[in-house]
N, C-alpha and C positions, 0 to 999 in steps of 0.2 A: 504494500500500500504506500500510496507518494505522501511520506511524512510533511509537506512544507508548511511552514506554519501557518495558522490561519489569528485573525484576532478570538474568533470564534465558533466554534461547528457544533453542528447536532450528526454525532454521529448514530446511523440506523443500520441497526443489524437486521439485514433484508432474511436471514436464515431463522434469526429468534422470531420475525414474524410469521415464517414456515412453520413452525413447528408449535409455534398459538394456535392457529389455525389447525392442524393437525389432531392438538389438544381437544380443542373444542369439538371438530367433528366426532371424536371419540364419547365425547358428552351426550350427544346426538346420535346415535348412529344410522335412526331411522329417517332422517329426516336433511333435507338439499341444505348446504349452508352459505349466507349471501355474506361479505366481506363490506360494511361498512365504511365507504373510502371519503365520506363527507368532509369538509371545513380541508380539502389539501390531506387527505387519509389521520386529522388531527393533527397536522402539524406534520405530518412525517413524508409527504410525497405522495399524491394518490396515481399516480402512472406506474412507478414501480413497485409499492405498494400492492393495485390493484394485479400485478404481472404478479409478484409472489404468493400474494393469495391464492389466483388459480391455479397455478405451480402445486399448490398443497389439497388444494381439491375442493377450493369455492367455487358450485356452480353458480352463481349470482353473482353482482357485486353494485351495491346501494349507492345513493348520492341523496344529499338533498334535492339542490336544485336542478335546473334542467341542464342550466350551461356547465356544468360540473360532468354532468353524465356525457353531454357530447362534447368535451373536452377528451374526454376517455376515447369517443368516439374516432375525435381527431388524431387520436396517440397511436389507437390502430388494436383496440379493447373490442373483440366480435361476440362476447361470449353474451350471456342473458347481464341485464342493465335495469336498473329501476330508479325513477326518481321521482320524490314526494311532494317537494315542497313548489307547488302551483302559486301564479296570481294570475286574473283576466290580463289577458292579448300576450302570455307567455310565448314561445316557440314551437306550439302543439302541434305546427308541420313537423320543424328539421326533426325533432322527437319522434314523432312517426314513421318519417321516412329513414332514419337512425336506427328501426326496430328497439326502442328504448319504449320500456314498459312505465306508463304514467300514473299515479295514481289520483283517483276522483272522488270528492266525498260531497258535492253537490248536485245540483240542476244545471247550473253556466258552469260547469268543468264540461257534463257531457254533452252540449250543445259545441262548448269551443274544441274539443276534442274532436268531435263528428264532423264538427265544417273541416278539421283540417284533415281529415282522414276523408271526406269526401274533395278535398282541392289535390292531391296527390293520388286519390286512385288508387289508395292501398286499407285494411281493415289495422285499424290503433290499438296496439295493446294495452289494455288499461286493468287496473287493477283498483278496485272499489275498498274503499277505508270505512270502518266503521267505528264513532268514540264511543268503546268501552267505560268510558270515565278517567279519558286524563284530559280531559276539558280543549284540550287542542285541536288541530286538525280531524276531522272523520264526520261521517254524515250521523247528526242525533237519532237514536233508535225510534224516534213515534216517526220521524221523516225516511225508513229504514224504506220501507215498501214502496213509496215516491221514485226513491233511487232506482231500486231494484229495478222497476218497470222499463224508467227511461233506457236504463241499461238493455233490458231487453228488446227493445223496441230498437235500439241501436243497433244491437247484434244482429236480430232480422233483417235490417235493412243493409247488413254488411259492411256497417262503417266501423264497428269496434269487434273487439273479441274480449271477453273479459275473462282476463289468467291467474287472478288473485282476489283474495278476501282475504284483510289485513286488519292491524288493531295495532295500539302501543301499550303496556303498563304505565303506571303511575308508580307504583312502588315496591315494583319486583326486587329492588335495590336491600327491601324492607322483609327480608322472609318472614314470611306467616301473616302479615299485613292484611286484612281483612277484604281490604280491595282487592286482594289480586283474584283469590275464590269469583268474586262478585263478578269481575270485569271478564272471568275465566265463562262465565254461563250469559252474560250479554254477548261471548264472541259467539259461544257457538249454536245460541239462537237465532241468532242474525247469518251466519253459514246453512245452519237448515232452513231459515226461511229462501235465504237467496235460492236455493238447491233443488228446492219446493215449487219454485215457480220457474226452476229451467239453466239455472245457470251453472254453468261446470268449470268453477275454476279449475286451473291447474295446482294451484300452488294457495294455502290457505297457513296466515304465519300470524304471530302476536311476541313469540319471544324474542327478546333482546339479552343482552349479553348476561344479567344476572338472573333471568330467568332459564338460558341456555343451562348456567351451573348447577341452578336449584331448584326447578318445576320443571321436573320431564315431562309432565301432563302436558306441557303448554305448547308441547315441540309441533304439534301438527306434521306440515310438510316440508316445513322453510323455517330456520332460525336466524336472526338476524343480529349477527355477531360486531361490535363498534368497541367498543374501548379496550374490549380482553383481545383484540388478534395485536393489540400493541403492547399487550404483557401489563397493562394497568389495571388492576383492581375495579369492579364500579360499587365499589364500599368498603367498610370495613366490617358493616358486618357477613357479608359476603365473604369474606376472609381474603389475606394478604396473596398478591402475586404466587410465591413460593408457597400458599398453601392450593391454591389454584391448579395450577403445575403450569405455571405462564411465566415467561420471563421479558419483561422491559424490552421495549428496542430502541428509545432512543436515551442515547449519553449525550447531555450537555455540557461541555468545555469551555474554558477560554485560556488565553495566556495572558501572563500578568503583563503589564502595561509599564507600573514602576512598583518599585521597590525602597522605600525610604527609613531612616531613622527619626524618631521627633522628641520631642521634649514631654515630661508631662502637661497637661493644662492645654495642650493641642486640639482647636474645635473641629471635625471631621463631615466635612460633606454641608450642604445646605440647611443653615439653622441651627447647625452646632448643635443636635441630638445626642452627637456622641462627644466625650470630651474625654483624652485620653488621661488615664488616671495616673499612669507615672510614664517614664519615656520607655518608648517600645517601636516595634517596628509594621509600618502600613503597608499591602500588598494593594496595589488597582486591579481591581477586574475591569477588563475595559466592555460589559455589557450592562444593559439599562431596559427600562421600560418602552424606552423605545425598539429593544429587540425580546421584550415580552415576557422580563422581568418584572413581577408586578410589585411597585410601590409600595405594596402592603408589605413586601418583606423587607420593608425600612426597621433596622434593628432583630428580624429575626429570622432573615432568611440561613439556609446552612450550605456550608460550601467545605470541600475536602482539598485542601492543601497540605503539601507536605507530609501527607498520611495523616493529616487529624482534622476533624470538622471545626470548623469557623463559625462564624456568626458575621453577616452584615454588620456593618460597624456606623452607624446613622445614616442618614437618606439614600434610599437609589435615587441613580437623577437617570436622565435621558438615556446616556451614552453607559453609564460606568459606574460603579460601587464601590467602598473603599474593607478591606478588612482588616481587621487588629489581630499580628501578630504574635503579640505578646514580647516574649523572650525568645521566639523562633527566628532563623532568618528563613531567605527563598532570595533567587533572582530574579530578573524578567526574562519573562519566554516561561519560566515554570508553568506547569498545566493547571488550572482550579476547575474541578468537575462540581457544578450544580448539583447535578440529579445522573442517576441513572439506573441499572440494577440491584446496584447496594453490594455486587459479590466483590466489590474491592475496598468495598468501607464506606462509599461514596452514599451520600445521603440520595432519596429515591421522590419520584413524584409527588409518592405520598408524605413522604416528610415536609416538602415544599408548602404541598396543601395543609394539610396540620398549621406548619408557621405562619399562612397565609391568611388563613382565616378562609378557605374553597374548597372546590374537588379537584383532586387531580386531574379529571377530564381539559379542566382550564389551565391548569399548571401547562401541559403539552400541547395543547392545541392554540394559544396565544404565545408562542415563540414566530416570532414573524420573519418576514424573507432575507431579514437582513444577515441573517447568521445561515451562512450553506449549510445545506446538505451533503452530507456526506456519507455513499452507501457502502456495507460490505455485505459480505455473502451473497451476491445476485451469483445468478446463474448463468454460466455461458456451456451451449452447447449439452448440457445434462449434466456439468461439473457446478461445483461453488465454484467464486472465485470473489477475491476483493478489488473492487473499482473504490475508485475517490472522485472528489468533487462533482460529482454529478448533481444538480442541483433537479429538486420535484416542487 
């Protein structure tokens, strides 16, 4: 791998997402599993990303939006594609004509839907959402049979085919949650009624990545796996990565910037938060909120230098953060790893989230463009192999 230094990388082990993925189908066995590649695969690349997933044996792979999905499109991504998150006069052709599966939980989705799958000449594959009770997206169950129909009425006339009946939890995150029972018998009344009046999905799904680990009941046909193909937990009480059997994939780095000695009574960073209590030595990490360090870890974020964890040392600011050494030295070019799997001492997403005051979902998914990518383990030819700076 081309060691040169960077100020910053997230490195992604494209092989520890293999074999999440791997994980999980083992969770599932009976049931197709779709790879989650929304917001950028969370930070991590969704191109390469969505190539190693299937590599492992996702037959799907989700997006939110639409430009997301035929982004994949444009990358040269053929396999099954779905994506959720709709507004009026969206892209309901290129999506069509894309074979990208859309999903609908109104009356104007499958009007816009239909005109665009009647302007191209081809039948839209859409996939009907129904809200169980997480108040979001999905058509309300007394409006269930409204839907149903139009939907039917579409099929007939050969403008749609309809491949899915779908749902999300609320708080599958939460096992034993009283909602999840509840939201479990509004899916699959809303499945026998559609099924009842004609309609044969192919693919019928409600779990997400904490309900993959802990309600086999929920698996249906399709599981739809987002925070665990990245080795992140989606709780604690879910249990940690390592109890999961998932491993992190991305490591965040930087190099130090400088390296100084000061006096005690030294105020540190903007607003003098920190004020050094006798003379000791300051490392810069040269990253900030501006590359998706969040503020909040002003005073508590952890960082692993020289083999021991640190502490933010007062304010992140835009660019850079400062840490208090103590009695240690370092130079610059030293490496300070943020986060990452924890197997080398290196504090992990979830410790981030902890100091932060969030979920780890945001710890990783708000590191922004500014800090490359950096892949290993892709695949060339049916070998691993480590590539650098490839940026997703």
């Amino acid at each position: 791998m081309n060691e040169t230094p960077m100020r910053a990388r997230a490195l992604i082990d494209l092989a520890a997402l293999r074999a999440n993925v791997r994980t999980l189908r083992a969770r599932a066995p009976q049931a197709q599993l779709m790879a989650v590649v929304k917001a950028d695969a969370y930070g991590h690349g969704a191109v390469p990303c969505a190539r190693a997933a299937r590599e492992a044996g996702a037959t799907w792979i989700g997006t939110a939006t639409p430009q997301e999905a035929l982004a994949l499109r444009a990358a040269g991504d053929r396999g099954r594609l779905m994506c959720w998150l709709w507004t009026p006069g969206g892209p309901w052709r290129e999506a069509v004509e894309a074979d990208v599966d859309v999903s609908v939980s109104g009356l104007w989705a499958v009007r816009e839907v239909s005109d665009a799958a009647r302007a191209c000449g081809r039948a839209a594959r859409v996939q009907l959402k129904i809200d169980t009770g997480l108040g979001r997206s999905g058509c309300q169950p007394d409006d269930w049979p409204e839907l149903i129909a139009a939907a039917r009425a579409a099929e007939d006339a050969g403008l749609i085919e309809v491949t899915g009946i779908w749902s999300h939890f609320a708080c599958a995150d939460e096992p034993g949650h009283p909602s999840i029972q509840a939201q479990l018998r509004v899916f699959r009344d809303a499945v026998a009624y559609a099924e009842g009046q004609g309609i044969e999905p192919e693919v019928r799904h409600i779990a997400n990545s904490p309900a993959v680990l802990t309600l086999p009941e929920s698996h249906f046909d399709l599981v739809r796996t987002g925070v665990a193909i990245y080795g992140v937990s989606p709780s604690p009480e879910v249990g940690t990565p390592a109890d999961l059997g998932l491993k992190p994939v991305m490591t965040l780095s930087a190099s130090l910037a400088s390296v100084k000695r000061v006096p005690g009574g030294h105020g540190v960073s903007y607003g003098h938060h920190y004020v050094t209590p006798g003379a000791t030595t300051l490392a810069l990490v040269p990253v900030g909120y501006a590359d998706g360090i969040p503020r909040a870890a002003s005073g508590t974020g952890p960082v692993l230098i020289g083999g021991k964890w640190r502490t933010v040392a007062g304010r992140v600011a835009m660019d850079q953060f400062v840490v208090d050494l103590g009695g240690d030295s370092a130079r610059v070019g030293d490496e300070a790893v943020l986060f990452g799997p924890g197997d080398r001492g290196e504090p992990t997403a979830e410790d981030w989230a902890r100091a932060t005051g969030t979920i780890a979902y945001e710890v990783i998914t708000r590191i922004t463009e500014r800090v490359p990518r950096v892949y290993v383990g892709e695949t060339v030819e049916g070998n691993t192999a480590d590539t650098d700076g490839k940026s997703g």
